[in-house]
Residue frames as a rotation matrix with the C-alpha (Angstrom) as fourth column:
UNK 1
0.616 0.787 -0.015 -40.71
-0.433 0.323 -0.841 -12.03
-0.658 0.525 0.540 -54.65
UNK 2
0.147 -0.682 -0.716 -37.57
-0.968 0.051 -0.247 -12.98
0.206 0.729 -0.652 -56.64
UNK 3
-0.659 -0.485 0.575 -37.47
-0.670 0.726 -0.156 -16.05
-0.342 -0.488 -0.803 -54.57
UNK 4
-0.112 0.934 0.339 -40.73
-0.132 0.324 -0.937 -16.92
-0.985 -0.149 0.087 -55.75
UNK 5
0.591 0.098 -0.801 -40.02
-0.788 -0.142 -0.599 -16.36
-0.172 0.985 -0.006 -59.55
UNK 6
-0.423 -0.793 -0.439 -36.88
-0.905 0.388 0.172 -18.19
0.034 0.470 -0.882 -59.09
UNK 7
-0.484 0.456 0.747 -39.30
-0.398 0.646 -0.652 -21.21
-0.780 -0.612 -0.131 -57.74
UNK 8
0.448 0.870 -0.208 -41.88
-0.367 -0.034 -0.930 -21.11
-0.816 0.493 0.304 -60.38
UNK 9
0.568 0.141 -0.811 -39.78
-0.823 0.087 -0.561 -20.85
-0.008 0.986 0.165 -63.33
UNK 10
-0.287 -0.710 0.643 -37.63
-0.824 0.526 0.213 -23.85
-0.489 -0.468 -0.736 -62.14
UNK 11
-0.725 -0.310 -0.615 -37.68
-0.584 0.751 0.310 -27.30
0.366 0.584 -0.725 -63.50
UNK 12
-0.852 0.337 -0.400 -39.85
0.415 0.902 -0.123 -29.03
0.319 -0.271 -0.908 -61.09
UNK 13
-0.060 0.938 0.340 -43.75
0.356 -0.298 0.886 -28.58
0.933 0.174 -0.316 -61.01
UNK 14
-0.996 -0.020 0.090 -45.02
-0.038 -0.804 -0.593 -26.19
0.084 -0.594 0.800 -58.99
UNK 15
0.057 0.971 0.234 -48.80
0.556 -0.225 0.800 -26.06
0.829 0.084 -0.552 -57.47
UNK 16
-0.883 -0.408 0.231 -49.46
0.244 -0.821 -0.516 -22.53
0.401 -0.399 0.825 -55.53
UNK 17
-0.045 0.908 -0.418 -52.61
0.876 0.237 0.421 -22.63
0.481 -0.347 -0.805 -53.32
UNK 18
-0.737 0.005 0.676 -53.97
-0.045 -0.998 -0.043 -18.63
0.674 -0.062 0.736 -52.98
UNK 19
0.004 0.834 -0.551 -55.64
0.587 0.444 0.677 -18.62
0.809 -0.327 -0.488 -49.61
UNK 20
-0.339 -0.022 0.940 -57.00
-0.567 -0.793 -0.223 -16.60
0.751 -0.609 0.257 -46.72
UNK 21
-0.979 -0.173 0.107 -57.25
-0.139 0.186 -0.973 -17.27
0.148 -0.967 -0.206 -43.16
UNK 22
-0.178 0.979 -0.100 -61.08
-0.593 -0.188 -0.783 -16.31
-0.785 -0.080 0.614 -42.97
UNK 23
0.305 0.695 -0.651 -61.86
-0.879 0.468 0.087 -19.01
0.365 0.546 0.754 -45.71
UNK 24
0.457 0.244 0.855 -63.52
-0.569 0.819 0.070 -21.88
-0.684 -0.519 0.513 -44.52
UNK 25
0.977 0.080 -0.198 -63.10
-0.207 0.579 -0.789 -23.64
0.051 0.811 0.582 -48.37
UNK 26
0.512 -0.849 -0.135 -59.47
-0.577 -0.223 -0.786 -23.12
0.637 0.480 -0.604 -47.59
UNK 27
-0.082 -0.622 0.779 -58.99
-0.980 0.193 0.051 -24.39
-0.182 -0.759 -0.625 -44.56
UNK 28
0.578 0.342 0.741 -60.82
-0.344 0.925 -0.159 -27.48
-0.740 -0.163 0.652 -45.76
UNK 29
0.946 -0.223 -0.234 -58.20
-0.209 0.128 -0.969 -27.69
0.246 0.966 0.075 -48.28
UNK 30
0.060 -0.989 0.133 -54.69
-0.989 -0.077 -0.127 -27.64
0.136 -0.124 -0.983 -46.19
UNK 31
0.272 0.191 0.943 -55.68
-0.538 0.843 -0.015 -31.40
-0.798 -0.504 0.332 -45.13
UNK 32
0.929 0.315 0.194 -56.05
0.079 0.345 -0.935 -32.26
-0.361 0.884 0.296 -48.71
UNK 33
0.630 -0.755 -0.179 -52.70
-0.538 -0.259 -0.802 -30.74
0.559 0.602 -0.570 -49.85
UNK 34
-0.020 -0.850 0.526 -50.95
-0.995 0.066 0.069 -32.30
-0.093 -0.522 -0.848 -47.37
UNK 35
0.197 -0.188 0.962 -51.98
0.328 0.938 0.117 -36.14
-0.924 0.292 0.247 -48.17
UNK 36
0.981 0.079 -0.180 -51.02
-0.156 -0.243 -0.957 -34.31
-0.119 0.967 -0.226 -51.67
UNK 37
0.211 -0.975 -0.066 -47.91
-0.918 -0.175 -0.357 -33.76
0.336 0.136 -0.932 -50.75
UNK 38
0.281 -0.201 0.939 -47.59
-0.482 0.816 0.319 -37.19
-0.830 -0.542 0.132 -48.87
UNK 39
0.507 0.149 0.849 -48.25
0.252 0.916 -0.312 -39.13
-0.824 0.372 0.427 -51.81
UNK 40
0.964 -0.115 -0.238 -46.06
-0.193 -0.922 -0.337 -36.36
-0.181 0.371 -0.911 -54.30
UNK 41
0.722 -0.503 -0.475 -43.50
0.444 -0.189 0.876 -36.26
-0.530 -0.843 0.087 -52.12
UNK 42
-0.102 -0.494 -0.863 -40.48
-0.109 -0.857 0.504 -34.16
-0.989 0.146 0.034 -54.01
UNK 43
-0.136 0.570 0.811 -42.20
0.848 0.490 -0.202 -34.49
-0.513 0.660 -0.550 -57.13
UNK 44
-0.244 0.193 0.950 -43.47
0.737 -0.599 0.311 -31.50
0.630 0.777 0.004 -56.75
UNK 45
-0.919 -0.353 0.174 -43.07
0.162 -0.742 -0.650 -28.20
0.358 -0.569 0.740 -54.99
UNK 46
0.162 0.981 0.110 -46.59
0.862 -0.195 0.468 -27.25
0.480 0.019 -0.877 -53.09
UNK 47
-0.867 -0.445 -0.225 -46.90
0.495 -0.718 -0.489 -23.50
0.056 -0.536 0.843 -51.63
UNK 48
0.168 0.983 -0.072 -49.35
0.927 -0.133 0.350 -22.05
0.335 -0.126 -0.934 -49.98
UNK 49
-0.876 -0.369 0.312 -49.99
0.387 -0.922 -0.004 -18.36
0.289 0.117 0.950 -50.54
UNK 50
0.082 0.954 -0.287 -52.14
0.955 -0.158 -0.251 -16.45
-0.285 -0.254 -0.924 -48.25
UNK 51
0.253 0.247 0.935 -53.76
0.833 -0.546 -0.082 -12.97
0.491 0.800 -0.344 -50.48
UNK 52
0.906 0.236 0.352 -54.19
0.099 -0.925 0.366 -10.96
0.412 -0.296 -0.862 -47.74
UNK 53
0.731 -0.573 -0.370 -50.36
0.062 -0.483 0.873 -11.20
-0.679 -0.661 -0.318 -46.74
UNK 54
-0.582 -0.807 0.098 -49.20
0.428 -0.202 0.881 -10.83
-0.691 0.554 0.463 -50.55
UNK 55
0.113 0.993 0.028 -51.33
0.481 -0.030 -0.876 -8.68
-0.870 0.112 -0.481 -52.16
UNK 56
0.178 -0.397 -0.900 -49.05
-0.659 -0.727 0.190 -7.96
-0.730 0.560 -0.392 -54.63
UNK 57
-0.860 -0.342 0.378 -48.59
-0.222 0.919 0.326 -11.58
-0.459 0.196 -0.866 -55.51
UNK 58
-0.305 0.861 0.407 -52.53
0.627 0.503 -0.595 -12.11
-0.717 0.073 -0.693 -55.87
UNK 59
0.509 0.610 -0.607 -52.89
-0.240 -0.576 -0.781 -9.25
-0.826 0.543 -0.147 -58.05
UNK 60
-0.404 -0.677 -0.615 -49.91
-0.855 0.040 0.517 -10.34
-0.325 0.735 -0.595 -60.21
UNK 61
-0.976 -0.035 0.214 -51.80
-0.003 0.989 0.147 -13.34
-0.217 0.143 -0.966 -60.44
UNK 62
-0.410 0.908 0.087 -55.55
-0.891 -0.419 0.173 -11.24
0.194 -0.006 0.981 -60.64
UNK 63
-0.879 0.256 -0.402 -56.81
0.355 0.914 -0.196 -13.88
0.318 -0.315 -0.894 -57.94
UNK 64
-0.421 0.897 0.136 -60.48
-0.329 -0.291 0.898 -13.27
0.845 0.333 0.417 -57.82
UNK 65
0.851 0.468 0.237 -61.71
-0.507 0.615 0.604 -16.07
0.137 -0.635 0.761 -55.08
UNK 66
-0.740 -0.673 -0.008 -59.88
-0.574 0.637 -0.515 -18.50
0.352 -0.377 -0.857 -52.73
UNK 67
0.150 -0.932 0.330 -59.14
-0.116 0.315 0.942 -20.91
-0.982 -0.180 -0.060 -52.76
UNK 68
0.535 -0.479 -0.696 -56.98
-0.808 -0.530 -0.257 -20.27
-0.246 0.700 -0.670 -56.00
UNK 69
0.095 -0.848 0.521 -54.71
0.166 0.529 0.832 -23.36
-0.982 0.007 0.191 -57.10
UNK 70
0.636 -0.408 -0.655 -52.44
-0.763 -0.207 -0.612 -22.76
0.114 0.890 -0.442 -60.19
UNK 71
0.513 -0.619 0.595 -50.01
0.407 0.786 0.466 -25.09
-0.756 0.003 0.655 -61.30
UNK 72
0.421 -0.738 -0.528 -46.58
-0.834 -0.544 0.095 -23.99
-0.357 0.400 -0.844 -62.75
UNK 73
0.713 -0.407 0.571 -44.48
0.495 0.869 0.001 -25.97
-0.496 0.282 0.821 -64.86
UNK 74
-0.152 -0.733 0.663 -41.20
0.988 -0.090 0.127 -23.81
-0.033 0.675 0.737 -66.34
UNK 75
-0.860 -0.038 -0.508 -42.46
0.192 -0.948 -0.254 -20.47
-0.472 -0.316 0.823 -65.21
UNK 76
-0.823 0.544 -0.166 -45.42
-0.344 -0.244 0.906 -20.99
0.452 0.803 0.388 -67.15
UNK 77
-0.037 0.918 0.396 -49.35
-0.904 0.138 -0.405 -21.24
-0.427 -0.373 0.824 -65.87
UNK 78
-0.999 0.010 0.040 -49.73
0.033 0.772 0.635 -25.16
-0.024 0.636 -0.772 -66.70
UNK 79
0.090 0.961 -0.261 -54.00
0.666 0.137 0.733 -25.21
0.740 -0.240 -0.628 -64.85
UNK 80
-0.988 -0.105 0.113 -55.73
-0.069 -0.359 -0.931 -23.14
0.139 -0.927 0.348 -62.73
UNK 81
0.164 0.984 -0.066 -58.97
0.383 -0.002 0.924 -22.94
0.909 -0.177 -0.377 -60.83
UNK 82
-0.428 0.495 0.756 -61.09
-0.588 -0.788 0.183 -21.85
0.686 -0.367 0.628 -58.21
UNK 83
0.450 0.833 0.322 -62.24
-0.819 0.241 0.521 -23.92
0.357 -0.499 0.790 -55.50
UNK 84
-0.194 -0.737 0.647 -61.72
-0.888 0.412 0.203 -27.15
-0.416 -0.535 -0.735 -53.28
UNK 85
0.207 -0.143 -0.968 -60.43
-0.526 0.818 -0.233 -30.66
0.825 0.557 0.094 -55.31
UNK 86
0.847 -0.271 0.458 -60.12
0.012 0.870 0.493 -34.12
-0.532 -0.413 0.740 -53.78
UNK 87
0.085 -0.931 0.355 -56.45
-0.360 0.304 0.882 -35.38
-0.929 -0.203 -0.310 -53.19
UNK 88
-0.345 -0.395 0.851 -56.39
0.457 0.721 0.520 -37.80
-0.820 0.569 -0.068 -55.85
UNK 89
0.874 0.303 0.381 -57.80
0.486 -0.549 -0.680 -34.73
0.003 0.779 -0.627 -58.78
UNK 90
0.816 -0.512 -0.268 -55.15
-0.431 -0.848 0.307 -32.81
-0.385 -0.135 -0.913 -57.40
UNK 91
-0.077 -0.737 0.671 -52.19
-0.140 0.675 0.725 -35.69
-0.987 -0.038 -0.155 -57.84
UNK 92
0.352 0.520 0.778 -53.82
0.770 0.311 -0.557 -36.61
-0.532 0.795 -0.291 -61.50
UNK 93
0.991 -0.016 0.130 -53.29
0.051 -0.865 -0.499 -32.93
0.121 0.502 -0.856 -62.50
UNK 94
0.384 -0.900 0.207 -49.86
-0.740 -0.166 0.652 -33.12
-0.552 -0.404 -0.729 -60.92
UNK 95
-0.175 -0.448 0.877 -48.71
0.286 0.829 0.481 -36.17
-0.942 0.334 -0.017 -62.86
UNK 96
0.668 0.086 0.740 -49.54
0.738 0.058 -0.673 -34.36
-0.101 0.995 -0.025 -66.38
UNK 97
0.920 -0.324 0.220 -46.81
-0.173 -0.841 -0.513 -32.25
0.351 0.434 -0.830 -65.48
UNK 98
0.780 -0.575 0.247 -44.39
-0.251 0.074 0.965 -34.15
-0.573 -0.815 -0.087 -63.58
C-alpha cells in the first residue's frame, strides 16, 4: 500500500475507480475510462481498484457502493462519487485539477 500512498500524494492528478468484478455499473465503466485515459493521456494517473481484492484499501477509503471514483490531487480527496459518468464529465472534472 505504500506504493499507492506514494502515487496519490504525488504531483500529478490522480482518479481511483473502486470496483468489483460482479458489477455490471462497473464494467460499463472500464470502456469509459479508457477513452478517458485516451484523451488524458499522462495528464493524469487513472487506477482501477477492485474492493474485493483490497479490502483494506476500500475501508481506508469507507467505499460504500461501486463504482467509487475519487480524484486525488497532492494526497488530498479533490471529488468523489458513486456511480457511472460519461467520458467527457469525467475529463471536465480532471481538468479542474490538472
Amino acid at each position: 500500500m505504500s506504493n499507492f500512498k506514494d502515487i496519490i500524494r504525488g504531483d500529478k492528478t490522480v482518479l481511483i475507480d473502486f470496483s468489483a468484478e460482479w458489477c455490471q455499473p462497473c464494467k460499463m465503466l472500464t470502456p469509459i475510462l479508457k477513452e478517458v485515459k485516451e484523451k488524458i493521456g499522462d495528464k493524469a494517473i487513472i487506477i482501477k481498484v477492485d474492493i474485493d481484492k483490497n479490502p483494506t484499501l476500500a475501508n481506508t477509503f469507507r467505499i460504500q457502493s461501486v463504482p467509487t471514483l475519487i480524484i486525488f490531487k497532492n494526497g488530498e480527496i479533490k471529488w468523489r462519487d458513486s456511480g457511472v459518468r460519461a467520458a467527457q464529465e469525467i475529463i471536465d472534472l480532471l481538468h479542474q485539477y490538472i
